[in-house]
C-alpha positions in Angstrom: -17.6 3.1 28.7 -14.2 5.0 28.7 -14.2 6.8 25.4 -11.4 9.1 25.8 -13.4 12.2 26.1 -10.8 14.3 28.2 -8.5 13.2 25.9 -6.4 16.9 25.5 -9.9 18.7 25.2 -9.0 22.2 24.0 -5.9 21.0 21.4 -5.4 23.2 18.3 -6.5 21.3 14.8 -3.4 21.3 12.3 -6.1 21.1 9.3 -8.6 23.9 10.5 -6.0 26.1 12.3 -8.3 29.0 13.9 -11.2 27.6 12.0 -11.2 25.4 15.0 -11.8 26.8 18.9 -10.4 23.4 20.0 -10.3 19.7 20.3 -13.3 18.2 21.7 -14.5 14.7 21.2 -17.9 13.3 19.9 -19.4 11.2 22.1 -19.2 8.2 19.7 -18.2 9.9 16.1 -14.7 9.7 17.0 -14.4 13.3 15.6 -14.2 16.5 16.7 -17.5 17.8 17.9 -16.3 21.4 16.2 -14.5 21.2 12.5 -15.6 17.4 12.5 -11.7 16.5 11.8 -10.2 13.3 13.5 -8.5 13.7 16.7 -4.9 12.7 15.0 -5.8 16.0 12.9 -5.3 17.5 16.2 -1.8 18.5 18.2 -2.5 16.1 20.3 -0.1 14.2 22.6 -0.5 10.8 22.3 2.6 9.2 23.3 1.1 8.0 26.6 -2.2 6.6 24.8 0.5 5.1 22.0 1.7 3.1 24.5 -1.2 1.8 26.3 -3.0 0.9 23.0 0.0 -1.0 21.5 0.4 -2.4 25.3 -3.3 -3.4 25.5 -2.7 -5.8 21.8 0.0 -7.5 23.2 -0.8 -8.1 27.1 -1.3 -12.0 27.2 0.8 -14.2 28.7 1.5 -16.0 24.8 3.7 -12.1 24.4 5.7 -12.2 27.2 8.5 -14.3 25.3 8.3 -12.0 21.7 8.6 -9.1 24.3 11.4 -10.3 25.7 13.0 -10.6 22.5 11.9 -7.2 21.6 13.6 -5.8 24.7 16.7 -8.1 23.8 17.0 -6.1 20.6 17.2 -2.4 23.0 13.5 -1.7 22.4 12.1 -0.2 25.8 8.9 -2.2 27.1 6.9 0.8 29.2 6.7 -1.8 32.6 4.4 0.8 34.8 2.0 -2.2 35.6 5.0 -4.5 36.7 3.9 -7.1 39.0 6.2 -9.6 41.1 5.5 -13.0 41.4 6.5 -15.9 43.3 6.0 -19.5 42.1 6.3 -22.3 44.6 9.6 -23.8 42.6 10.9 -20.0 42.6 10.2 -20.1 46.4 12.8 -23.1 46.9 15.4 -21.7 44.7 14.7 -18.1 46.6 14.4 -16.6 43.1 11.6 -13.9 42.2 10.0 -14.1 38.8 9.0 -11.0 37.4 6.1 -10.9 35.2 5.6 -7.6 33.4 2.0 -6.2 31.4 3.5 -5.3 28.2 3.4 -1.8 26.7 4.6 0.1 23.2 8.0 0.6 22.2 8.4 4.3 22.2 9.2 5.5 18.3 11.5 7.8 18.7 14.3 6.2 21.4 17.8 5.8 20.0 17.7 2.1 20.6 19.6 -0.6 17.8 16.8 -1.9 16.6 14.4 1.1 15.6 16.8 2.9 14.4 17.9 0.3 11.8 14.8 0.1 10.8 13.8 3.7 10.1 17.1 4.3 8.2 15.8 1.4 6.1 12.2 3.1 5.6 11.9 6.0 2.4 13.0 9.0 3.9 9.8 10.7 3.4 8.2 8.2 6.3 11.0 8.4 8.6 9.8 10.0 11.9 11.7 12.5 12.8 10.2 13.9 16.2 8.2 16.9 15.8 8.4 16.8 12.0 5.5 16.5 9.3 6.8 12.6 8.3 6.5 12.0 12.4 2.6 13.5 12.2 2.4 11.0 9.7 2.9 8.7 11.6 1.2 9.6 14.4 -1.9 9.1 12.0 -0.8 5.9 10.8 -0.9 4.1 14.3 -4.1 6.0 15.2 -5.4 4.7 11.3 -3.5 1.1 11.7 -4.3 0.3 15.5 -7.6 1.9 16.8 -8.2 1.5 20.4 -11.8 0.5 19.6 -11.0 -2.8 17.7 -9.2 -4.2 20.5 -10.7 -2.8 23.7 -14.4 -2.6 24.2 -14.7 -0.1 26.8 -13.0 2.6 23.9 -16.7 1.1 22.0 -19.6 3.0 22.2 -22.8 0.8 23.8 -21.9 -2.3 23.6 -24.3 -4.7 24.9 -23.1 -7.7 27.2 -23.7 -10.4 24.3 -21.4 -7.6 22.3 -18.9 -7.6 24.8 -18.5 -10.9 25.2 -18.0 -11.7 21.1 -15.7 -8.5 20.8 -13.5 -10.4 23.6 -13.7 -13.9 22.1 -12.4 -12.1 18.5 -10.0 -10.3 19.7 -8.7 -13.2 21.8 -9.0 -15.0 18.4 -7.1 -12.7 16.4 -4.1 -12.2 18.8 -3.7 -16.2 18.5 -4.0 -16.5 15.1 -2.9 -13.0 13.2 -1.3 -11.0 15.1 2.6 -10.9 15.4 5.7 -8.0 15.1 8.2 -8.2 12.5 11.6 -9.3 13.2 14.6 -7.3 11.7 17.5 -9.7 11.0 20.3 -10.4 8.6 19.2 -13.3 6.1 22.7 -15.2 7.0 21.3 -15.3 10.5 17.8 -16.8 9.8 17.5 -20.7 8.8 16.5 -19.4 5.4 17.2 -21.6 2.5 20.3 -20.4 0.7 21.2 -23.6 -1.2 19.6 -26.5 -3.3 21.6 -29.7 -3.4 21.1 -31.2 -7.5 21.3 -35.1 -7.3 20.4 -36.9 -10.2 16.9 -39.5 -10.1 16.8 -43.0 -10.6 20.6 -43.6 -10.0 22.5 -46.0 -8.2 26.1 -45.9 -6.6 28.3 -46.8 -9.6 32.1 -45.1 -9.8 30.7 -42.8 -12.5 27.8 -41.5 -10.9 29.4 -40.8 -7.6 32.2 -38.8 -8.9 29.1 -36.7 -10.5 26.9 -36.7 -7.1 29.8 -35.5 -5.5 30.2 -32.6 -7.9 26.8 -31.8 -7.8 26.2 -31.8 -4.3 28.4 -28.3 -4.2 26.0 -25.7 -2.5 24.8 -23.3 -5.6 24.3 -20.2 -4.2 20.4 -18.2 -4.3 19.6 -14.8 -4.0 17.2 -13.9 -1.3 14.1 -12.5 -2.6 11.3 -10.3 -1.0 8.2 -11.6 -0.1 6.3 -8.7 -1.6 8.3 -7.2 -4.4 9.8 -10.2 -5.6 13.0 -8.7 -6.3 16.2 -9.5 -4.7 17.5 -8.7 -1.3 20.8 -7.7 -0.8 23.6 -10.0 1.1 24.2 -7.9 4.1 21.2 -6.0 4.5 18.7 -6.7 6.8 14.8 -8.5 6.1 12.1 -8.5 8.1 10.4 -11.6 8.9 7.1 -12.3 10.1 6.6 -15.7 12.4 3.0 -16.1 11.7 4.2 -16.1 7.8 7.2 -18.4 8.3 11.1 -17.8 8.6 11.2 -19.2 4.9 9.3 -15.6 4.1 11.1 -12.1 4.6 10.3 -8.5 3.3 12.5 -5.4 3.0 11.9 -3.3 5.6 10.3 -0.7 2.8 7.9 -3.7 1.6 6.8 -4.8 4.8 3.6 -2.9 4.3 -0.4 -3.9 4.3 -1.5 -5.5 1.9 -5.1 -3.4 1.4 -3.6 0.4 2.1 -0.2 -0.4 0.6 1.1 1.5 3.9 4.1 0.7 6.4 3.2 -1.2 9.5 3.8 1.2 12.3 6.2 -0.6 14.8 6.4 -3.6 12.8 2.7 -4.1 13.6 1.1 -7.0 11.7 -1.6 -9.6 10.7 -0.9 -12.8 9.2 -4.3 -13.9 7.1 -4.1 -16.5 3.6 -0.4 -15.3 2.8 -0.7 -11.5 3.2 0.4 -8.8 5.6 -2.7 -6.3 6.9 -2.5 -3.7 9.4 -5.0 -3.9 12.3 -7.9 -1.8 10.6 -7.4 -4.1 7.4 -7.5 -7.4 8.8 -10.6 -6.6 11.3 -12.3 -4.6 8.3 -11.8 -8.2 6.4 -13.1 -10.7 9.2 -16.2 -7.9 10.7 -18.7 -5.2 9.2 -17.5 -1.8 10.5 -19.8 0.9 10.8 -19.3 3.9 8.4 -20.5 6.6 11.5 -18.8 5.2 14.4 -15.7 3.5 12.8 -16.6 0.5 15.3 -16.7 -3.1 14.1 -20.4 -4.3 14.2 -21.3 -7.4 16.7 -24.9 -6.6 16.8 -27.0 -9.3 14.8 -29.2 -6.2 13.1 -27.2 -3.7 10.7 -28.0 -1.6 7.9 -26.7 -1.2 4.5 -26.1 2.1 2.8 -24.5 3.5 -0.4 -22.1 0.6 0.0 -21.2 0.9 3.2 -22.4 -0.6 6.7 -23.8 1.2 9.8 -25.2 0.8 13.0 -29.0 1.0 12.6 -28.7 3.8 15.1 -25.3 5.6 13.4 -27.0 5.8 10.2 -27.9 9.4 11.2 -27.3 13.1 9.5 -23.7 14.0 10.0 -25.1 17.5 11.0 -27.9 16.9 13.6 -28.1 13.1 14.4 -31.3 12.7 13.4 -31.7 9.0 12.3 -32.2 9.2 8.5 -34.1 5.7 8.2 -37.2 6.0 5.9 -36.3 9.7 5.3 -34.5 11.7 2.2 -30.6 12.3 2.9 -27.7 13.9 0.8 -24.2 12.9 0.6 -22.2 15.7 1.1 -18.3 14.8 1.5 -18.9 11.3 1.7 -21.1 11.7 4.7 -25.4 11.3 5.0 -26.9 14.8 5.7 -30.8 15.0 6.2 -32.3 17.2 3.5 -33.3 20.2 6.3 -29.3 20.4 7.2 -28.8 20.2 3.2 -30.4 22.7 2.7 -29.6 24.9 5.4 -25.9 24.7 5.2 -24.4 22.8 1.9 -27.6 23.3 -0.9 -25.8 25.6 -3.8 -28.0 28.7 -4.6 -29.1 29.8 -7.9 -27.2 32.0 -9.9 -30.7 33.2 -11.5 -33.1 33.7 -8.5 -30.2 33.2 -5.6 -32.4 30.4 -3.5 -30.7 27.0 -2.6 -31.7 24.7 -5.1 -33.3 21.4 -3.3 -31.5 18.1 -4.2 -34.9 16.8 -5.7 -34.9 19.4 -8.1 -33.2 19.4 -12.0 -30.5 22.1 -12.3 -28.2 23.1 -14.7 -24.3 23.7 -14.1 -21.6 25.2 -15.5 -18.4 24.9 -13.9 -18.7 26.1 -10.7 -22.3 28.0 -11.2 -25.5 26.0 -10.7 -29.4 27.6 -11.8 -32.6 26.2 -11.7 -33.8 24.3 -14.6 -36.9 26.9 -15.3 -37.8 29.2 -18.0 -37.4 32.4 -15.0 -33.9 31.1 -13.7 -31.8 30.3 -16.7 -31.9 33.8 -18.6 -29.7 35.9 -20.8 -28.0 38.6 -18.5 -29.2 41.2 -21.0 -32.4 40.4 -22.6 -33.5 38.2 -20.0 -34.6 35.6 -22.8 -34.7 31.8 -21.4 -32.0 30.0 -22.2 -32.9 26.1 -20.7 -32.6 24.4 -24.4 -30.6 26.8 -25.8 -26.8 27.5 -26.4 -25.6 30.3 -24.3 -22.1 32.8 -24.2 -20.4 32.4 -20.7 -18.4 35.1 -19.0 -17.3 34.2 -15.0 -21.0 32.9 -14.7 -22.5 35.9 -16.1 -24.8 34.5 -19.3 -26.4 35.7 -22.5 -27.8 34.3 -25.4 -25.5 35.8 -28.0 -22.4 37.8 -28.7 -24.4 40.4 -29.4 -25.8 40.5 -26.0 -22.6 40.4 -24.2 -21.1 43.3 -26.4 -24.3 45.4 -25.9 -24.0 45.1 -22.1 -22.2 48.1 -20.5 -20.0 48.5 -17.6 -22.4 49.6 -15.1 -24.6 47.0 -15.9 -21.8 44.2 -16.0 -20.8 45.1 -12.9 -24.2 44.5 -11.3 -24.9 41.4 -12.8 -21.6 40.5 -11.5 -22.2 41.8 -7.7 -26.0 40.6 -7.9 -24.6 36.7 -8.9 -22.1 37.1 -5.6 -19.3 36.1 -8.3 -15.6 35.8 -6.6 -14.0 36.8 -9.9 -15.4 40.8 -9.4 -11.6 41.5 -7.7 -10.2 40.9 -10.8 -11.5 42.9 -13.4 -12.7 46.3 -11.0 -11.9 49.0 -13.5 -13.4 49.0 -17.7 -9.9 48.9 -18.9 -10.1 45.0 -17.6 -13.5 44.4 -17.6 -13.3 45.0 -21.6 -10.1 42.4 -21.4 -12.3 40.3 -19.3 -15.1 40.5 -22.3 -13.2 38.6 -24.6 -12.6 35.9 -22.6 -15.9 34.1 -23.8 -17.1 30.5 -23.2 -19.5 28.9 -26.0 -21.7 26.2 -24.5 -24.8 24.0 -25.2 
């Protein structure tokens, strides 16, 4: 299976910056193997890959027509698997036919159609190239369109039974969902614009034709938005969606999925019970998708964790892989860690004895400082009485049992307390002219 892995190995990560030695793929996380960021984190190239991904939804022979259109409106179809061929009617005429594989628009040409549309966009989403807005959009498509929910040698082990239900819904979806939005004036489409008003139950008499007649003047209607409901301008251009109906058209600022609320890169969409999703969306509402892999599930057997799905397999630490069925795991950032890599590399220590604190254990925090809940963790910084029960005086994590305490405590032995608890205020009160300031700064709590 072709998963991409020498897909710009090496590439700087925008999010980590040096935290990060380089790009290089999981073999099925679809993350980076070191900061663990997505690859569209990444300054990564991915025009090329844009276009065969986009290409690879709209390949059948049911597109060629739409792209047709689309290259009628000045968008440029990427034609490097153009094929000629000849039909035995084209043979008479002497004509060639040429039939042409499909591929992505590119975002950025100066072409009538895309640019109309990204003037019409907020201008906080419109790509310009090499800016942050087109980054943004470079995630979108990556977020809206993965390669994995439409090709299934970007999947990760499928088995043949797998394959062959991945094809048959994606083969499924492309008939039934799938479709790009069409930027036109309203004037142009056959959208309603009038209602004729006749009167019920009346037959020709003088009277009542003179009134038919009258009647029968076209009353003009505003055209409304889909979404939004509110009114469209006359002279500004609507999208409309085919698999929705020409009676049905968006502003190009509302033509957004329905589940993330977010633009539909390229127009992008899918049509399902009267609403607009993006790729991820609409698959995430028809399949499982697995919370390690980010892969739609085919398999029969899955499992269910804190309400999410996952390969049996994928359900694993997001540290070590280890599979985490029948054993103890954290959630740390969203993601399963076994309780070794817990504790190892994300447990919080104890400002009282400075161990990691396991996650089965009771603790006791205070803002950002965590202890033990024991009689020999939780003591007064100057008496060392226990304080688990008990209200206690908080300075930057340093804690006693009473004012009294805290005023009896010297500099010298402030100062330790404060270096022996590792606290990341010491920088800001390093002489005794602000350490006394620092002093009075006191929190009360139970």
């Amino acid at each position: 299976m072709d998963l991409g892995h020498k897909e710009e190995i090496g590439a700087p990560c925008r999010k980590c910056k040096e935290n990060c030695p380089g790009f290089e793929l999981h073999f099925w996380k679809k993350i980076c193997r070191n900061c663990k960021c997505k690859p569209e984190d990444h300054d990564i190239l991915l025009s090329t890959e844009e276009e065969k991904k986009v290409g690879k939804l709209f390949e059948d022979a049911k597109y060629i027509n739409l792209i047709t259109k689309l290259k009628s409106e000045g968008i440029p179809i990427h034609n490097r698997n153009a094929k000629i061929s000849t039909k035995p009617d084209a043979v008479k005429k002497k004509v060639s036919i040429n039939t042409f594989t499909p591929r992505s628009p590119s975002p950025f040409q100066k072409q009538a159609l895309p640019r109309k549309y990204m003037q019409m966009q907020p201008k906080e989403k419109q790509p310009v190239s090499g800016s942050e807005e087109a980054q943004y959009r470079k995630k979108q498509l990556a977020k809206q369109l993965p390669a994995h929910d439409q090709d299934p040698s970007k999947c990760h082990e499928l088995s043949p039974r797998e394959v062959k239900e991945m094809e048959q819904f994606v083969k499924k979806y492309k008939y039934e969902a799938l479709g790009v939005g069409d930027m036109k004036l309203p004037s142009e489409m056959n959208v309603p614009l009038y209602k004729a008003h006749s009167p019920a139950g009346v037959r020709n008499t003088p009277a009542v034709v003179g009134y038919k007649e009258k009647s029968m003047k076209p009353k003009k209607t505003p055209y409304s938005c889909y979404w939004c409901k509110h009114t469209i301008m006359e002279g500004h251009p609507a999208v409309f969606a085919e698999k929705a109906g020409y009676d049905k058209l968006w502003h190009p600022d509302c033509f957004i999925c329905s589940t993330c609320g977010e633009l539909l890169v390229n127009m992008i969409y899918f049509w399902k019970n009267g609403k607009l999703y993006c790729g991820r969306h609409y698959c995430d509402s028809e399949k499982p998708r697995c919370a390690g892999c980010d892969e739609l599930i085919f398999s029969n057997e899955y499992t269910q964790a804190e309400h999410k799905n996952w390969h049996l397999k994928h359900f694993c630490c997001f540290d070590c892989n280890c599979i985490l069925a029948g054993k103890l795991y954290v959630m740390v950032s969203d993601k399963p860690v076994c309780k070794p890599c817990y504790m190892k590399n994300h447990a919080v220590v104890c400002q009282g004895c400075h161990n990691a604190i396991d996650p089965e254990e009771q603790r006791i925090m205070y803002n950002n400082f965590s202890w033990h809940a024991s009689t020999v963790c939780f003591l007064c910084s100057y008496c060392r009485k226990c304080l688990f029960g008990q209200k206690f005086v908080a300075v930057k994590g340093i804690v006693f049992c009473s004012m009294e305490c805290k005023k009896r405590m010297s500099y010298e032995e402030f100062k330790q307390a404060v270096l022996s608890h590792s606290c990341p205020q010491w920088p800001a009160f390093h002489d005794k002219l602000q350490f006394e300031k620092i002093k009075e700064k006191t929190d009360i709590a139970n």
